[in-house]
C-alpha positions as CSV (number, residue, x, y, z in Angstrom):
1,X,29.7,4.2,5.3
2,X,28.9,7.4,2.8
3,X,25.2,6.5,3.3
4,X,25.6,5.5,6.9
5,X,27.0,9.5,7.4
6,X,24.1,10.8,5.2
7,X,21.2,9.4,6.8
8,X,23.2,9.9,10.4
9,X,23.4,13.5,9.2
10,X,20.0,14.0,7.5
11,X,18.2,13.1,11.3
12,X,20.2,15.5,12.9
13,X,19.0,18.4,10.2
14,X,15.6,16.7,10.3
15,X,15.7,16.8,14.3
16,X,16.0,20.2,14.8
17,X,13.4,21.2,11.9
18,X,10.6,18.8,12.1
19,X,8.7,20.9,14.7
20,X,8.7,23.7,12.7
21,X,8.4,21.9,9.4
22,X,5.0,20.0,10.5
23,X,2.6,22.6,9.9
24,X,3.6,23.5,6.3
25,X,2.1,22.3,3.2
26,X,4.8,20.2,2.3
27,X,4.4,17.9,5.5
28,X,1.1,16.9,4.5
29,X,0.5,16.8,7.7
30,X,-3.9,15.9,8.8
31,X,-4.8,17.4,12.5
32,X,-7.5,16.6,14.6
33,X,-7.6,20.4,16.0
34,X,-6.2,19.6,19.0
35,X,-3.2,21.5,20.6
36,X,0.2,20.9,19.6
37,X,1.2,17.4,21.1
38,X,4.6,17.3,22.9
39,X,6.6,13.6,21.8
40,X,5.4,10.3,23.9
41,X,9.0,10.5,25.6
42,X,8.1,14.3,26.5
43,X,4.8,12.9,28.4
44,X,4.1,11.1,31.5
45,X,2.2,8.0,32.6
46,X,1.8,8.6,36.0
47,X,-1.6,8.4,37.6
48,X,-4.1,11.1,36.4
49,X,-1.6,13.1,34.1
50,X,-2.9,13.5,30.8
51,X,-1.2,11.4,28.3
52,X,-0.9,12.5,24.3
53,X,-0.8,9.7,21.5
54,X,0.8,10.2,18.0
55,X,-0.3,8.2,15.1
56,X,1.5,8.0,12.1
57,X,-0.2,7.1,8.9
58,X,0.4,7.3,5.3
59,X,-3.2,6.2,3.9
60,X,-4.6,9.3,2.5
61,X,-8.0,7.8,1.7
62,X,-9.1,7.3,5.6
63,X,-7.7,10.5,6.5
64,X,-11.0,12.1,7.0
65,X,-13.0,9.4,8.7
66,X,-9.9,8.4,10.8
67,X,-9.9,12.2,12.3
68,X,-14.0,11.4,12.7
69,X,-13.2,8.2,14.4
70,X,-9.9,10.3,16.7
71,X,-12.7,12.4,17.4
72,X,-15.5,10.2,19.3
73,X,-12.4,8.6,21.3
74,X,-11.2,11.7,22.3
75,X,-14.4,13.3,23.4
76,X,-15.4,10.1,25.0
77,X,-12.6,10.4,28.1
78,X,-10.5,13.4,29.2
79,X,-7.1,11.8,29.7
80,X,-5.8,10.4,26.2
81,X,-6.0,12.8,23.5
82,X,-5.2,11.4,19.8
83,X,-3.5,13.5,17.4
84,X,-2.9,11.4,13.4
85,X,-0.2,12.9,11.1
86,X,-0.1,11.8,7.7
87,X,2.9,12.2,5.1
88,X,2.3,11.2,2.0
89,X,5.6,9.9,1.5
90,X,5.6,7.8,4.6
91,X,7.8,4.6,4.3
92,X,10.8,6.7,4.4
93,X,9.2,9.6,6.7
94,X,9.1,6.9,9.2
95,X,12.9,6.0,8.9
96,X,13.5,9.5,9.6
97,X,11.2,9.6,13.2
98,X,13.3,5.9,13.6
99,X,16.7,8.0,13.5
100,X,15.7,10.8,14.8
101,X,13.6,9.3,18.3
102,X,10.8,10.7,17.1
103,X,8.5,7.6,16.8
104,X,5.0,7.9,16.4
105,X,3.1,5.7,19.5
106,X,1.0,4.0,16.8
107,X,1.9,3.7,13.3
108,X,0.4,2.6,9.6
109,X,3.8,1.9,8.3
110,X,5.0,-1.5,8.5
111,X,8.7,-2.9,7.2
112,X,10.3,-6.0,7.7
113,X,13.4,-5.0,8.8
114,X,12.1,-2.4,11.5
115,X,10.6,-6.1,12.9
116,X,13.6,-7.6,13.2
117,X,15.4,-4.5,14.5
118,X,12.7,-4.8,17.6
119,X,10.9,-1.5,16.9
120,X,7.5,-2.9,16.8
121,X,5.8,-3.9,20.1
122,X,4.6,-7.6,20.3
123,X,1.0,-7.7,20.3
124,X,0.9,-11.4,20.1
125,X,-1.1,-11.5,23.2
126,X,-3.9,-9.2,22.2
127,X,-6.3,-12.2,22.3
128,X,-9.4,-10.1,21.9
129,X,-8.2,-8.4,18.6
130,X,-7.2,-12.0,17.7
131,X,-10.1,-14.2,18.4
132,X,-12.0,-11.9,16.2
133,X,-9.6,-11.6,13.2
134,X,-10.5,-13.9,10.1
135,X,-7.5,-17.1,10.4
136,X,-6.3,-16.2,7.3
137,X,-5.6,-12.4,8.0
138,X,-3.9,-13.5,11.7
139,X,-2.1,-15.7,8.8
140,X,-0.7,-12.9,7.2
141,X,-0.5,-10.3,10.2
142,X,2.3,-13.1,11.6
143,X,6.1,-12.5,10.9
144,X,7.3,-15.2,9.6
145,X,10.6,-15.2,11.4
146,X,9.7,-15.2,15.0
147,X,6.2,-16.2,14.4
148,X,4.8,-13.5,16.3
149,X,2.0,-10.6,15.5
150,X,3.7,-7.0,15.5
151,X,0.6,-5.6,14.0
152,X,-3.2,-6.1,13.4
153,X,-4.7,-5.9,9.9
154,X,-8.5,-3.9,10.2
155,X,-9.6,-5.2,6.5
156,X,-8.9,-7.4,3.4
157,X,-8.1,-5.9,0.1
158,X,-7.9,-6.8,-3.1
159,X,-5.7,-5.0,-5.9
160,X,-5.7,-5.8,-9.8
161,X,-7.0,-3.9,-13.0
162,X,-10.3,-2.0,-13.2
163,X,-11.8,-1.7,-16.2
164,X,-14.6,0.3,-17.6
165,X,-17.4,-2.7,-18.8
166,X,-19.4,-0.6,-21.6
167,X,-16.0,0.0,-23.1
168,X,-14.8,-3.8,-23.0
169,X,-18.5,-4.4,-24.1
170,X,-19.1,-2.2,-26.6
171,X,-15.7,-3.3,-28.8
172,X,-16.7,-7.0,-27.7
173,X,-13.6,-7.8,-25.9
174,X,-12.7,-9.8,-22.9
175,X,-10.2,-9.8,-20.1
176,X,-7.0,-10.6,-20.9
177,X,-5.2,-13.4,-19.5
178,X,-2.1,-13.6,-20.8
179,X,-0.1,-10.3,-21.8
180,X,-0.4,-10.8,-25.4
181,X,-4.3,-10.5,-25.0
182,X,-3.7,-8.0,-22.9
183,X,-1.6,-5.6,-25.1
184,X,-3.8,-6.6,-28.1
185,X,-6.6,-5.2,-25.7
186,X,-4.9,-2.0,-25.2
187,X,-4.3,-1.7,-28.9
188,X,-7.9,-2.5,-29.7
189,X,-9.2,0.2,-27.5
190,X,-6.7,2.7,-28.9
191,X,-7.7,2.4,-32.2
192,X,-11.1,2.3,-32.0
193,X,-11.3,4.5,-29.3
194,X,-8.4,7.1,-29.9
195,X,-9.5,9.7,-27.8
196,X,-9.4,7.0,-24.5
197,X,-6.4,6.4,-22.9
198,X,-6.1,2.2,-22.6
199,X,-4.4,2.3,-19.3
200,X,-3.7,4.8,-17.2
201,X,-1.0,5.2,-15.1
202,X,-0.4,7.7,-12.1
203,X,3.3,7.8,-12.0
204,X,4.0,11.0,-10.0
205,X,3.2,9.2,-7.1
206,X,6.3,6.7,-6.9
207,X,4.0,4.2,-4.1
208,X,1.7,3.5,-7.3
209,X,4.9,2.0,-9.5
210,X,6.4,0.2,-6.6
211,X,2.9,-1.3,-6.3
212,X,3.2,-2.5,-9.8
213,X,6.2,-4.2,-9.3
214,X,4.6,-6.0,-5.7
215,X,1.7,-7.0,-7.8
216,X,3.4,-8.2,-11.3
217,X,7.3,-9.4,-11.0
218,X,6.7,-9.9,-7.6
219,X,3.6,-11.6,-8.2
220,X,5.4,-14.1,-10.6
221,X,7.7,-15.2,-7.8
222,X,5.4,-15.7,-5.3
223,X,3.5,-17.8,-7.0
224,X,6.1,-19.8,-8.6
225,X,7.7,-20.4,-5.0
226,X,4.4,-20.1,-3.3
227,X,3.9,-17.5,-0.4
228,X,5.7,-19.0,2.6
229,X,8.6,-20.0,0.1
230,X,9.0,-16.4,-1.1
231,X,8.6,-15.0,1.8
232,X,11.5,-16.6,3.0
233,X,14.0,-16.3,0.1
234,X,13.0,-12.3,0.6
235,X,14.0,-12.6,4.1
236,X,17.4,-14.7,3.1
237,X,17.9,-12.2,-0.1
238,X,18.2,-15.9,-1.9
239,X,19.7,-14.9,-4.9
240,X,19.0,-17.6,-6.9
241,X,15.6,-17.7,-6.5
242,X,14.7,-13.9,-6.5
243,X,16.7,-13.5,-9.9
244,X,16.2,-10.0,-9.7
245,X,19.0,-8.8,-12.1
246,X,18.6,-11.6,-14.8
247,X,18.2,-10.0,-18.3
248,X,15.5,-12.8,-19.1
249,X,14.3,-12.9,-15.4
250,X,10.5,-11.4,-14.1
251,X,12.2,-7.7,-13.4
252,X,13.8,-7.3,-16.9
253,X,10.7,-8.6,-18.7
254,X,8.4,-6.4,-16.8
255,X,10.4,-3.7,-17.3
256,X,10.2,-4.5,-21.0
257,X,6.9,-4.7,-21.1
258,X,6.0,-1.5,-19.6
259,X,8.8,0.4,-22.0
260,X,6.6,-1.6,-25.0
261,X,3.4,0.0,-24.2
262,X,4.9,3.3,-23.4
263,X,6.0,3.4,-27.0
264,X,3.2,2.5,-28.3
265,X,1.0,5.0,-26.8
266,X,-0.8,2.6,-24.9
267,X,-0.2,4.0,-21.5
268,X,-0.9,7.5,-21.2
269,X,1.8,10.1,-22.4
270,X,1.6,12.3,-19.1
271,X,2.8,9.2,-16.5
272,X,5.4,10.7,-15.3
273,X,3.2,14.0,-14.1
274,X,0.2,12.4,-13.4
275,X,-1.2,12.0,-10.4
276,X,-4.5,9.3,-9.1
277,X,-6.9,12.4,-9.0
278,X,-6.2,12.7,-12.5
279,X,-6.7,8.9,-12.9
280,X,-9.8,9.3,-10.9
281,X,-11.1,11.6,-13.2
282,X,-9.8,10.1,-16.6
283,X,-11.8,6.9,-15.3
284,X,-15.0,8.3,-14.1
285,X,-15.2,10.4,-17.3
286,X,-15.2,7.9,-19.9
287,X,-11.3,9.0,-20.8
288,X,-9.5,6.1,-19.4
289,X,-10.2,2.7,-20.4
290,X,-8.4,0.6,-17.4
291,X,-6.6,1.8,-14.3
292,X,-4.2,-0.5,-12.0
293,X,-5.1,0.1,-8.0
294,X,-6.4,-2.0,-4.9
295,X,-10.1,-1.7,-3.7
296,X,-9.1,2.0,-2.0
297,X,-9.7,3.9,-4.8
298,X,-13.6,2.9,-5.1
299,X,-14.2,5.3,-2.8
300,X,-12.2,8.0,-4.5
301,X,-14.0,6.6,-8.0
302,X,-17.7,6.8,-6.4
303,X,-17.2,10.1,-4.7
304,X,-16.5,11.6,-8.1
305,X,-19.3,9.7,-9.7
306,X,-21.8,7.7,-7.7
307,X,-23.1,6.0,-10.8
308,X,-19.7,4.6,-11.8
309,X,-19.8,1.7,-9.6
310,X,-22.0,-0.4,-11.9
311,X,-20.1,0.4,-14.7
312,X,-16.7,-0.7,-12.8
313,X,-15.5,-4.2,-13.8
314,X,-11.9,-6.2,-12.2
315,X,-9.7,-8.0,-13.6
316,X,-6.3,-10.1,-12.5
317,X,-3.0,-9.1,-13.6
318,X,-2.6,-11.3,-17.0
319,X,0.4,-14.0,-16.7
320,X,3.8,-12.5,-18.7
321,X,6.6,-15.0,-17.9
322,X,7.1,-18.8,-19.2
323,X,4.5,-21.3,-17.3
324,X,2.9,-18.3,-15.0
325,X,-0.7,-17.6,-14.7
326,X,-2.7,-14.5,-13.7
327,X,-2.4,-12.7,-10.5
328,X,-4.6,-10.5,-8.0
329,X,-4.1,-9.4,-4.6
330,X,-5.7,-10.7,-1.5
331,X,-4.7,-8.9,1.3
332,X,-4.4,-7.7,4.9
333,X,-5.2,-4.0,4.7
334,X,-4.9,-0.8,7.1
335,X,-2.4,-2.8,9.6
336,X,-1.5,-0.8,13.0
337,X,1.5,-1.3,15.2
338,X,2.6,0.5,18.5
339,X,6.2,1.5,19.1
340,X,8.2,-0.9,21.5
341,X,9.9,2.4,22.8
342,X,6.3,4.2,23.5
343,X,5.2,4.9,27.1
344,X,1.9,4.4,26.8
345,X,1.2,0.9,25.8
346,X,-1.4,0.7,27.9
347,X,-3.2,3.9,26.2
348,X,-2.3,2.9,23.1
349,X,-4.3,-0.3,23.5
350,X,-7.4,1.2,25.1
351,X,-7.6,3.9,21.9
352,X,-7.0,0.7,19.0
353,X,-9.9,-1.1,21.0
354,X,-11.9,2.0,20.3
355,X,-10.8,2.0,16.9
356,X,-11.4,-1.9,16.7
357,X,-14.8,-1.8,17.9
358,X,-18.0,-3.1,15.6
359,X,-19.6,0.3,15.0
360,X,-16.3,1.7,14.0
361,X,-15.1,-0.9,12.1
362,X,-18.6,-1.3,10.1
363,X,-18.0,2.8,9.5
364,X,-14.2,1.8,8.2
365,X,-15.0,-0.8,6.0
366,X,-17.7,0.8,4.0
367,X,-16.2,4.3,3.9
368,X,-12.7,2.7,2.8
369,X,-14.4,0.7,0.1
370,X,-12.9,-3.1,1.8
371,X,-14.0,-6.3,3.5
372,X,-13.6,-6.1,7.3
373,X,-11.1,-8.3,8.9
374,X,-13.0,-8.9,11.9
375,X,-15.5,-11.6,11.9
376,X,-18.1,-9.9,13.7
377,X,-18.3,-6.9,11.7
378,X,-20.7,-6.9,8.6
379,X,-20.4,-4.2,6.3
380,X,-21.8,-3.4,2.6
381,X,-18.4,-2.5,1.2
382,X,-19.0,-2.5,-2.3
383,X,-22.0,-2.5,-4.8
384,X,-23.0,-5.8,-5.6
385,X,-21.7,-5.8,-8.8
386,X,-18.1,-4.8,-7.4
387,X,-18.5,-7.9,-5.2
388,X,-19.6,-9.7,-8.1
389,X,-16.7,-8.8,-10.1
390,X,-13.7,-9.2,-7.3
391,X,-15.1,-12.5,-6.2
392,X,-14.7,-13.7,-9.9
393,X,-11.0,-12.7,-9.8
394,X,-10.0,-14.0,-6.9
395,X,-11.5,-17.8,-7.9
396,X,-9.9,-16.9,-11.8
397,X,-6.0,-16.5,-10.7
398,X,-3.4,-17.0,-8.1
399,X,-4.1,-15.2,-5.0
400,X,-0.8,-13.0,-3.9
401,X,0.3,-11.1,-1.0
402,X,2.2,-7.8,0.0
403,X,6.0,-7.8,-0.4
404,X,6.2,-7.0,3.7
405,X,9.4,-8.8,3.7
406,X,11.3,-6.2,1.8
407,X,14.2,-4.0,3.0
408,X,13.9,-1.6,5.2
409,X,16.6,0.4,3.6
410,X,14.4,0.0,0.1
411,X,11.1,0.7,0.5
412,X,7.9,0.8,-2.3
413,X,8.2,4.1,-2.7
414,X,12.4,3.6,-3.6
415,X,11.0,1.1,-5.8
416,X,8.3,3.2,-7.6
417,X,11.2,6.3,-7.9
418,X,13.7,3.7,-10.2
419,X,10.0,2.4,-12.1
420,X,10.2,6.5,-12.5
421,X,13.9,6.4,-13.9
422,X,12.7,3.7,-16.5
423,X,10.1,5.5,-18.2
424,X,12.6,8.4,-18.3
425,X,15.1,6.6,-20.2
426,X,17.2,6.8,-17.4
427,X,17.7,2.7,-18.1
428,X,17.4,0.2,-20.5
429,X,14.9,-3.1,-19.5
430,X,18.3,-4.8,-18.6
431,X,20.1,-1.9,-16.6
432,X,16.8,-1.7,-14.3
433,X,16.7,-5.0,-13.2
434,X,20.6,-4.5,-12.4
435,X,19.8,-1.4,-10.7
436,X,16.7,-3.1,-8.8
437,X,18.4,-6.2,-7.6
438,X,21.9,-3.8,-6.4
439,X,19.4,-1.3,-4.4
440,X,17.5,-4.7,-3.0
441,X,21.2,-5.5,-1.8
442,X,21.8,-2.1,-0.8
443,X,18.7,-1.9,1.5
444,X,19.6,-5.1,2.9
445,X,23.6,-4.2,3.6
């Protein structure tokens, strides 16, 4: 009831500021340049009236060449204008838009429970978008409880360790694929290389740490129940299967793990401050030995340094429980849903079919640095030895999914924040995977 009250009270504060609040640095907030847009409730539908779209994003890497692409539509017609807002801290932003009616017509942001709760608009029978998707991103657009499509995925990604290839070759060592080799790794580089950080971790940004846990503890229960299976004890908070809180379960020994190699100065010292444009630039500079991120950041790591990418190797996430085996991501990537409460379905369509469209979509995929979902699209998205290297992964370890069917009182970010507490001391391997599986429970209740 206490939290009930706070977040009750925090969208009435929010409510009355957000306006005000949206063109200050701490939003930040991306415009197109176009006039202030009034809410999609505020607008009207009716024949010939100009109609305003909000979309809602929190991918900061297409911020740029989405506004480019919001751009075209909205100089290609006079009666939709697009207007994108990102927040960096978006998962929970949205919650706040959710409380306070203030929801976005088209959003980035994608949570279980906001499914079930209805918010999403079914777009099951968007046969154009579908016939074109790849079957096995329709696969993992579709909710699992109703069986229905409340999004559509633009792209694939793929997520798992880069690693800098004349520093593995030069000290002759080889991707790790169990933990052991990988800390032994990590040791090797930091004695032989002491002035390189082994892996570097941006932990100021709490998304990255709650990635860590989709990709690694997470990673070892989806493969040990297989994706459908976990999927569905996520959905049914099965207990007994998820084992978050066990002091000898995935959580606890993760936990564990990272603690090790925080002591032993294999991680950098700075996590907690640093942020992924210092990780960018430790990387690109010879400074940082390995980095954890999904195929996003190449174009972060190329802009810095165009001759990186054939020095840029990818690796899976080595196995660190009992009878597990290495991980990588392969995923849906960039998904957009419409409000069910928007007014302008109809508009909202007609801009994503804009969006969706070859040319654009070629443009997406090669600027965001990931395979195209849509079949029809052909797009360089890499550097051939990028390709090279994440094809090799994928065909090495098990192939994982996003957590989408966490809480949506507990998002990544939530996640990340108590990965944050760890490395503070705040907890002890055992207490975090208490204090993970009670805020799981929490988000669910």
């Amino acid at each position: 009831m206490k939290r009930l009250i706070a977040i009750l009270l925090s969208a009435v504060l929010v409510a009355g500021t957000f306006t005000g609040c949206s063109n200050s640095a701490s939003t930040n907030s991306a415009k197109t340049g176009s006039a202030a847009v009034p809410s999609a409730a505020a607008s009207s539908t009716a024949s010939g009236e100009h109609v305003n779209l909000k979309l809602f994003t929190g991918k900061i890497e297409t911020i740029d060449l989405m506004n480019e692409i919001i751009n075209d539509f909205n100089a290609s017609q006079d009666k939709i204008t697009v207007e994108q807002e990102y927040q960096k801290d978006a998962s929970n932003i949205i919650k706040i838009k959710f409380a306070s009616g203030q929801v976005p017509d088209i959003m980035t942001t994608y949570e279980q429970g906001f499914a079930d709760e209805g918010k999403y608009l079914d777009l099951s029978d968007q046969s154009a978008w579908w016939d074109r998707l790849s079957p096995e991103m329709k696969v993992n657009c579709t909710d699992v409880k109703s069986g229905k499509q409340y999004r559509v995925c633009t792209n694939m990604t793929m997520a798992g360790f880069f690693y800098n290839k004349a520093i593995f070759s030069e000290l002759g060592l080889k991707t790790a694929t169990t933990w052991d080799e990988f800390v032994k790794n990590l040791s090797a580089i930091k004695e032989k290389k002491p002035g390189i950080t082994p892996w570097f971790i941006f932990g100021k940004e709490a998304w990255h740490l709650g990635h860590l846990i989709e990709f690694i503890p997470h990673g070892y229960i989806k493969q040990q129940l297989g994706s459908i299976e976990a999927k569905k004890a996520m959905l049914a908070n099965d207990k007994a299967k998820l084992n978050f809180g066990a002091a000898d379960g995935a959580m606890a020994t993760f936990a564990k793990n990272l603690v090790d190699l925080k002591n032993k100065g294999l991680i950098n010292s700075d996590v907690l401050t640093a942020t992924s444009d210092n990780c960018v630039q430790e990387f690109v500079t010879g400074k940082a030995a390995m980095l954890s991120n999904g195929m996003w950041v190449l174009s972060s790591l190329t802009e810095a340094d165009p001759k990186i990418a054939d020095k840029i190797g990818f690796a899976p996430y080595p196995s660190y429980m009992p009878n597990s085996k290495p991980v990588v991501l392969s995923a849906e990537d960039s998904g957009y849903s419409i409000s069910a409460t928007t007014a302008h379905k109809a508009e909202a369509i007609e801009f994503l079919n804009f969006l969706f469209n070859a040319k654009n979509q070629k443009k997406y995929s090669e600027t965001s640095k990931a395979p195209s979902a849509f079949k029809d699209v052909q797009a360089e998205w890499a550097s051939t030895n990028v390709v090279s290297e994440v094809n090799t992964a994928l065909k090495d370890a098990v192939n994982i999914g996003f957590t989408n069917e966490k809480p949506a009182g507990f998002s990544g970010d939530d996640a990340g924040r108590l990965v944050q507490d760890l490395l503070s001391g705040k907890y002890t391997p055992e207490t975090f995977a208490t204090a993970y599986e009670k805020a799981w429970n929490d988000g669910i209740k």
